[in-house]
C-alpha positions in Angstrom: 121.9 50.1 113.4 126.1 49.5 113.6 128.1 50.7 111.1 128.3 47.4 109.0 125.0 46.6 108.6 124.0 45.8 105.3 120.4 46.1 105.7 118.7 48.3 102.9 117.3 51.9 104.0 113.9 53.1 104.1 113.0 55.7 101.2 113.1 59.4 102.3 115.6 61.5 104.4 118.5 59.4 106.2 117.2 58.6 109.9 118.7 61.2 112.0 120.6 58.8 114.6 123.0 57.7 111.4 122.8 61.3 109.8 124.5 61.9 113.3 126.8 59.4 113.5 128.0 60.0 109.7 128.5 63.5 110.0 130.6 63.0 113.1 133.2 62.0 111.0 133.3 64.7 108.7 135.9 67.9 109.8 135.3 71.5 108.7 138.7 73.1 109.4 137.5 76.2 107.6 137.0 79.3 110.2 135.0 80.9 108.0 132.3 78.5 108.5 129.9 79.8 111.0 127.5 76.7 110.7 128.4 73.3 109.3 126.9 69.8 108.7 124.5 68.7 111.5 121.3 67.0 112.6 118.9 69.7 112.5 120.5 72.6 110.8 118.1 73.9 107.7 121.2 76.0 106.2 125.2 76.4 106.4 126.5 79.7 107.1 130.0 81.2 105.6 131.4 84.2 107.1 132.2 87.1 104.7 134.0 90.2 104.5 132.4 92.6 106.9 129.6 92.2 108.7 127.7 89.8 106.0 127.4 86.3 106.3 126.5 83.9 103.4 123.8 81.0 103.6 123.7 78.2 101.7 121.0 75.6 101.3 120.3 72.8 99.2 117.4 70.7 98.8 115.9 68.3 95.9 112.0 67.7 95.0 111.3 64.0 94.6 107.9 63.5 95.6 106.3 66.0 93.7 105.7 66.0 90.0 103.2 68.7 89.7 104.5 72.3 90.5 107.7 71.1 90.6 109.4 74.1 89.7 107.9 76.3 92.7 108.1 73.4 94.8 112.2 73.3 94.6 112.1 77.6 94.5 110.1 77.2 98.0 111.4 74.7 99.8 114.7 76.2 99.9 113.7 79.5 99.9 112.0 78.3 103.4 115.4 77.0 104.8 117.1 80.2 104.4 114.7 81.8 105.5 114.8 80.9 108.8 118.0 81.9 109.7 116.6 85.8 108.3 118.6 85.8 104.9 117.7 86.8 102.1 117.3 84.2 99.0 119.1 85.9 96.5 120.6 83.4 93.8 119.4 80.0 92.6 121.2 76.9 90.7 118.7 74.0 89.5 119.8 70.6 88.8 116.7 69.0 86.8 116.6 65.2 86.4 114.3 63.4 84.2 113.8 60.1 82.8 113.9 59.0 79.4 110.9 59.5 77.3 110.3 63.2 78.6 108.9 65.9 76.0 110.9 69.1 75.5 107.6 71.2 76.5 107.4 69.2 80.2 111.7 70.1 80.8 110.5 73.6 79.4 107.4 73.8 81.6 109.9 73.3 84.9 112.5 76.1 83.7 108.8 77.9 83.4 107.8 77.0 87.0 111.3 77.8 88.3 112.1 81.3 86.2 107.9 82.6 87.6 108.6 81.3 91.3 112.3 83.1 91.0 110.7 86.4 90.1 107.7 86.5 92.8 110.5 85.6 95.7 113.1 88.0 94.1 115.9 85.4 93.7 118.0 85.4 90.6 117.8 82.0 88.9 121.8 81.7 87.4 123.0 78.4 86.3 122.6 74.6 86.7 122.3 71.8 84.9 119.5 69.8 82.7 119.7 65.7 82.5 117.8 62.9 80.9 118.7 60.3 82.8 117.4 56.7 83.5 118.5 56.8 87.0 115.0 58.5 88.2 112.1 57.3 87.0 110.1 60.5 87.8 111.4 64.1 87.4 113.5 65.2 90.0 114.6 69.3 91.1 117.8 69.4 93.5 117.9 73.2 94.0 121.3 74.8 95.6 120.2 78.5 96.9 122.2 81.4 98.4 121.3 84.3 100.4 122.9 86.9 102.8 122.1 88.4 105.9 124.0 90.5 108.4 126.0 89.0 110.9 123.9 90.9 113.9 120.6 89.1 112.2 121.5 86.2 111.7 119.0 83.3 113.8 121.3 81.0 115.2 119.5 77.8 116.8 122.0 77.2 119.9 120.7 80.2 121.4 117.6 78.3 122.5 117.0 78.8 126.0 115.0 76.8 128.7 111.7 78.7 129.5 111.4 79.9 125.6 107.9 78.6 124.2 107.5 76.8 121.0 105.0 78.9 118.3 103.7 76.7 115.3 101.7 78.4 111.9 99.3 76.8 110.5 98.5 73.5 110.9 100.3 70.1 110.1 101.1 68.4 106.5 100.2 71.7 104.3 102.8 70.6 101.5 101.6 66.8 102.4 97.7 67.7 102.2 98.9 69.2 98.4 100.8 66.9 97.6 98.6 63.8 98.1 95.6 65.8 96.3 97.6 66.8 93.3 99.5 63.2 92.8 96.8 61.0 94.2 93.0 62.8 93.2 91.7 59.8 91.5 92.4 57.3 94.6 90.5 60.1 97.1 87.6 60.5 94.9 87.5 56.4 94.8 87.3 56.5 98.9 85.1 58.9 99.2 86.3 62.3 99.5 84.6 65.3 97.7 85.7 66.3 94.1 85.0 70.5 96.0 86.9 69.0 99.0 90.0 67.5 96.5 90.3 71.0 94.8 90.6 72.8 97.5 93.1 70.5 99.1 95.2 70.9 95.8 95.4 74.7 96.5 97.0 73.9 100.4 100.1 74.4 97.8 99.5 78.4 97.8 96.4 78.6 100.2 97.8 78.5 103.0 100.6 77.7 101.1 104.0 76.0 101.5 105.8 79.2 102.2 106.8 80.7 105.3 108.9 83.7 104.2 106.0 85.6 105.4 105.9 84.1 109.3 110.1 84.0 108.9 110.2 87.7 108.3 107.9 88.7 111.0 109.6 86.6 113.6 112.9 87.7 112.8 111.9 91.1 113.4 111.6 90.1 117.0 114.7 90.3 119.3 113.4 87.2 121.6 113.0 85.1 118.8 116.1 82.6 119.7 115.4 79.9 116.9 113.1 79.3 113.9 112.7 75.5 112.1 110.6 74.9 108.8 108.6 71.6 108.8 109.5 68.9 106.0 109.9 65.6 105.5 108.9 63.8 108.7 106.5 65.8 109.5 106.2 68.1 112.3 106.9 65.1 115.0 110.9 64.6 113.3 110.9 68.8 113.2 110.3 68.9 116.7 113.7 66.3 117.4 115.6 68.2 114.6 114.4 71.8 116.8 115.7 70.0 119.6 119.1 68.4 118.7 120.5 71.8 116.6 118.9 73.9 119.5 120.9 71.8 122.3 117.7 71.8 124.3 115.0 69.2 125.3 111.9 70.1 124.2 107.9 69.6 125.9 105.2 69.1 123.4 101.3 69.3 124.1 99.9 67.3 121.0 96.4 68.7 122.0 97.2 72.3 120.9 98.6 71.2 117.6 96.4 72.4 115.0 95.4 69.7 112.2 93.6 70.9 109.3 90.1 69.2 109.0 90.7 67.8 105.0 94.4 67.0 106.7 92.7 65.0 109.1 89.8 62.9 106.7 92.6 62.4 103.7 95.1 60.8 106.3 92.1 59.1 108.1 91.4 57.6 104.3 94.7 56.7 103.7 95.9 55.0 107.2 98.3 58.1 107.7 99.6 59.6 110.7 99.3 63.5 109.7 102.2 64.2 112.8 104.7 62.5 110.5 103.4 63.6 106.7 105.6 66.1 105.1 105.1 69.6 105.9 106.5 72.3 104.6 104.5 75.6 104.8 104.0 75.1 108.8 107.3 77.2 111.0 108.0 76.5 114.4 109.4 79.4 116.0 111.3 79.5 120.1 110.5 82.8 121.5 111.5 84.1 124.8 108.1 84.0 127.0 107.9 87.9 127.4 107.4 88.4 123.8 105.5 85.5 123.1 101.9 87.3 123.2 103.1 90.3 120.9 104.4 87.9 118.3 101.3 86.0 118.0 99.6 89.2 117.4 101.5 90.6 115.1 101.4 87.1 113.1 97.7 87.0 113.7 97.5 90.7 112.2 99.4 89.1 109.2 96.6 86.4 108.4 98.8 83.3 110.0 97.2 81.4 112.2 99.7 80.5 115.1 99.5 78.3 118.4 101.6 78.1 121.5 102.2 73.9 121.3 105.4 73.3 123.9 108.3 74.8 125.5 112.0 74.8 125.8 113.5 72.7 129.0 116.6 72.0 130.4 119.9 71.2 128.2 119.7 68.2 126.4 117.9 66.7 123.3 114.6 64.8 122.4 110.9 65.6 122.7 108.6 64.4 125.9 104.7 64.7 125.2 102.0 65.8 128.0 98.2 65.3 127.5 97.9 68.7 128.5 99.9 71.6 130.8 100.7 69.5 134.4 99.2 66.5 132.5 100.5 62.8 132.3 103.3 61.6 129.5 101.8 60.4 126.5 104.2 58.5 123.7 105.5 60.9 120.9 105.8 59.5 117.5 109.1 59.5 115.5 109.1 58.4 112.2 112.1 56.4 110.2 110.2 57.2 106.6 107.9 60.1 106.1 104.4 59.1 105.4 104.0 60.5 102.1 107.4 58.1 101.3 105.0 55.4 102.4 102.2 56.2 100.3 104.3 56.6 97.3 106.1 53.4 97.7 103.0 51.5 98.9 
């Protein structure tokens, strides 16, 4: 797409070639800041006084309507996360259309105030707006955290040979968020009201979180670089991973896990679960050596974890094999994350 092109975008996240190109132009003189604006960076980083280093992240809820509240607390406490800070402090821009109730704008401030207290982040300012320019309510949170300059998980210290970890399975947030927002329409095609219920509790069982994965991979010296899943899926993670990182990355789609309700709602739906959002799910680049005790200790933990790819040479981009020595098969990549689809379709 050039420059001048007046074609209209796709709903969801700016496609990562223009991202690219866009922030190309943008100069960060600053020498204080340790990470800036680019494709595949969950946080920025700010030097500080000493050895402590500040992270900044900021992220808005637009799909979801239910939960927003913990939704916006998680998904940014996520980001930060995976650089090993600390989500300490917590602004909240809330954005809803005319005709809202007091109790729903108090029920978020609710959601937000009970999610801030479980991940110990102090929620301390923002700002509240009725506006007709969203017609659903909308969270942009903007969170801080610290960690020490020593801890910090920087991506470009990816190295060829490191192997690729994923938790979970694909689409947790996507798999919750499809229950919650669309229930009636599964029920319609099919899908058990048990199955439906349980699909709506992907949202804390196995959760969207990965603070708990984050903290035990940061704990590990090989760990060289550590990547939530979110919109796109784990397919557009997997190109982010690899374009921050500096690295091309092998994939083997086999070993991916896929939850089996995942699996039947996207089947239902004409959904590709490689590209539905996914936040919950961390992929993590640890040096070979220390692969094995890292799965263990996440398996200790209760988080399922698979070995899915590995690091190669310098570079950027995502090659699939049918299996290890195996032929290429395509790998997807996604201009508009599936659940964008489903919404707008």
């Amino acid at each position: 797409m050039s420059l001048d092109d007046s074609r209209p975008l796709p709903p969801g996240k700016l496609p990562n070639e223009l991202l690219d190109r866009f922030l190309g132009e943008l100069v960060c003189r600053d020498p204080s800041v340790l990470v800036g604006p680019r494709v595949g960076e969950d946080v920025a980083a700010v030097s500080l006084t000493g050895e402590d280093t500040l992270v900044l992240k900021s992220d808005p809820i637009t799909f979801a309507t239910d939960a927003v509240g913990y939704y916006a607390m998680v998904v940014n406490a996520n980001d930060l996360a995976t650089c090993g800070a600390r989500p300490r402090w917590m602004l909240a821009t809330l954005l809803f259309p005319p005709g809202t109730s007091p109790g729903r704008v108090r029920q978020v401030m609710v959601e937000l105030q009970q999610a801030a207290s479980r991940f110990g982040v102090s929620l301390c300012g923002g700002h509240t707006e009725i506006t007709d320019a969203v017609t659903r309510p909308v969270v942009v949170g903007q969170l801080a955290g610290t960690v020490s300059r020593s801890r910090f998980i920087d991506k470009r210290r990816m190295r060829a040979g490191d192997q690729i970890l994923f938790t979970k399975g694909v689409a947790v947030e996507g798999t919750a968020l499809i229950a919650r927002e669309f229930a009636p329409r599964l029920l319609e095609l099919g899908l058990g009201r048990e199955e439906v219920e349980q699909c709506c509790r992907f949202l804390t069982e196995p959760g969207i979180s990965i603070l708990p994965e984050a903290e035990i991979a940061a704990g590990c010296k090989e760990v060289r670089a550590l990547h939530d899943v979110t919109e796109g899926g784990v397919a557009t993670a997997l190109e982010e991973l690899a374009s921050a990182g500096g690295h091309r990355i092998r994939v083997y789609p086999d070993r991916i896990p896929v939850f089996g309700s995942t699996a039947r709602i996207c089947k239902l739906l004409d959904l590709d679960p490689l590209g539905l959002i996914g936040s919950g799910s961390l992929l993590i680049a640890c040096g070979p050596e220390a692969c094995r005790g890292l799965s263990d200790s996440l398996d200790e933990a209760g988080i399922p974890v698979a070995c899915i790819g590995q690091v190669l040479e310098e570079g950027s981009g995502v090659e699939a094999l049918e299996k290890e020595g195996g032929r290429p098969v395509p790998w997807p990549t996604f201009e508009t994350d599936e659940i964008a689809r489903l919404f707008t379709g």
